[in-house]
N, C-alpha and C positions, 0 to 999 in steps of 0.2 A: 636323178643322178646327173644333174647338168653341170660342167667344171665350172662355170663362170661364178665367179666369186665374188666377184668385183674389184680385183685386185691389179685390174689392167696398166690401172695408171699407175704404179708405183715402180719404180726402175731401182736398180744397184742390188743391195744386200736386201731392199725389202721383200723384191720380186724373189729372191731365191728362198727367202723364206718361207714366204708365202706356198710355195713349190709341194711344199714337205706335205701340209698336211691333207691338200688335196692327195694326194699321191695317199698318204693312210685312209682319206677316207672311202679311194677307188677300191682299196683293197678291203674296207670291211664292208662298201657294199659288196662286193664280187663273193667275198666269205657269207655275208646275211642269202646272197642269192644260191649259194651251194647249198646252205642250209635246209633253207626252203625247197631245193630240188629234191635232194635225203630225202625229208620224210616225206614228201608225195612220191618219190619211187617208193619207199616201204610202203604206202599202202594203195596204192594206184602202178606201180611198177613202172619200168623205165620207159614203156610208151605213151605216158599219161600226157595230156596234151600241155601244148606250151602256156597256155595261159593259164591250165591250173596254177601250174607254178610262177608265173606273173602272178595272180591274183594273190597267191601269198605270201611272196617276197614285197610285194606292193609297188611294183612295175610294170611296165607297160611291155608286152611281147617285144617289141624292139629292142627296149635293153637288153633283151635276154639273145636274141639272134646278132646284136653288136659282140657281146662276150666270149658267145658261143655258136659259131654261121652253122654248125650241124649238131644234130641229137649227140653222136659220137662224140662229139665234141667237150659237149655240157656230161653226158655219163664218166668218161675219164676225167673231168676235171672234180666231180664229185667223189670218184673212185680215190684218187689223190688225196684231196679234202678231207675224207672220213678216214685214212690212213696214216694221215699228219696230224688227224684230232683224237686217235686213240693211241699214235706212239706217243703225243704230248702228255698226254693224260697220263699213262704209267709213275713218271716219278714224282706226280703230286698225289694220287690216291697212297704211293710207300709213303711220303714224308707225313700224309694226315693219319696212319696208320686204321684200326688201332693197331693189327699185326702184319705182319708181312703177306701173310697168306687168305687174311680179308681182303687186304688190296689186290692179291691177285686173283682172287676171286672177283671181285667188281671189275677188275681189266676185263677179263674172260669176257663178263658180260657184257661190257661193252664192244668185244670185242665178237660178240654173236650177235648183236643188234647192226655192227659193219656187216658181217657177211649177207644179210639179207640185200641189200642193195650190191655187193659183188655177185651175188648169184645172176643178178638182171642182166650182168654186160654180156651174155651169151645173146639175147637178145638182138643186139647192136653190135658187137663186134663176132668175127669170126676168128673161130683161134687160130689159122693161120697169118690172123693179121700179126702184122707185127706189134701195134699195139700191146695185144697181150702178152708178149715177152716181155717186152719191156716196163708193163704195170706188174709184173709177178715177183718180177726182181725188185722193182719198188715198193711190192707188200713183204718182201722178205728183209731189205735191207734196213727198210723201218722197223716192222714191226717184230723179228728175233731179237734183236738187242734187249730190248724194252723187256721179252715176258724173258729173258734167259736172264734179266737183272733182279725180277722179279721170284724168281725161282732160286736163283742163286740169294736174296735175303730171305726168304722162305726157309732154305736149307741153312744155312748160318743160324737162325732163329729156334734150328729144332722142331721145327711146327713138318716136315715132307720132307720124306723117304731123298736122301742123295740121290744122283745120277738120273733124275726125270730130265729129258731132254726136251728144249722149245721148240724145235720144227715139230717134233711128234709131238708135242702137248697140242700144237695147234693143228695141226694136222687132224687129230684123233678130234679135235673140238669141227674143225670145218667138215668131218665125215657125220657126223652126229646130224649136224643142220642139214644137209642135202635133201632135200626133199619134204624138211618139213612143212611148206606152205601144204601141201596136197594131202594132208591126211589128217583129219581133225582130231585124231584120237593121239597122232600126234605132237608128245610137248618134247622137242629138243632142246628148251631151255632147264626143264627140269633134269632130263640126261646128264648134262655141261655141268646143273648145278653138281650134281652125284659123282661128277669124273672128276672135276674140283676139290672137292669132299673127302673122296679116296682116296688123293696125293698125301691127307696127313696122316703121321705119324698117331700111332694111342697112345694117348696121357696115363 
């Protein structure tokens, strides 16, 4: 991840340009290293050590404590990251359809493959930090829009019952997963699929 480019010598408009695409490509390393922390918290959890996730971002522990100087650090910037990659998600799974209520069923699910890495930050943060106020309101102010847009082309479409509301949808979706790590018997995905399922309307 070294900025030197070789772009030292060049002065005026070249230098500014040149500016730019360092600058995108800081950020899609720093996005490739969120990545890589994701899914090693999914299956190693959020104390997993740092060089697991060096070793598969393909960095050296150093970039990772330049980024991010504490664990807390790198968990909410992940927490963020997977909250800005499933409210993005929502209005490209509507527009490739096929119907509105497929897509919102593939949200859901993506949107239960997030919560397993939100459950970790009890780990790491204490909920009187402040922190988590202020990541709660950033999982709400993202991610309602998104499934209340989702539900609302659902109901237009005929496909689920009017007046399902998005906090309770997710809400009822984040209560299902609680605890699923600990009991092998079990499948709170299969749950989620079934509360999905039952939002629609009989043909």
């Amino acid at each position: 991840m070294d900025d030197d480019s070789g772009s030292g010598g060049s002065g005026g408009s070249g230098a500014g340009h040149a500016a730019r695409p360092r600058r995108a490509d800081a950020r899609r390393n720093e996005e490739d290293l969120l990545d890589a922390a994701a899914a090693i918290f999914v299956t190693s959890g959020v104390e997993a050590p740092v060089w697991d996730i060096a070793a598969r971002a393909g960095v050296g522990t150093g970039t990772i404590y330049r980024h991010f100087p504490t664990r807390a650090d790198l968990v909410i910037a992940v927490y963020r990251h997977q909250v800005d990659a499933c409210a993005d998600a929502g209005p490209g799974l509507l527009a490739a359809g096929p119907t509105p209520h497929a897509a919102l069923a593939r949200w859901i699910g993506l949107f239960v493959d997030f919560l397993v890495t939100r459950h970790g930050l009890a780990a790491v943060l204490q909920p009187d930090n402040a922190d988590f106020a202020a990541l709660h309101a950033y999982f709400l102010g993202r991610l309602l829009p998104v499934c209340a847009g989702l539900l609302d082309a659902a109901t237009a479409a005929g496909e689920i019952r009017p007046g399902v509301d998005a906090y309770e949808l997710l809400r009822g979706v984040g209560n299902l997963c609680i605890g699923a790590g600990h009991d092998p018997r079990y499948d709170a995905r299969r749950l989620v699929e079934l509360l999905v399922a039952g939002l629609r309307l009989p043909r």
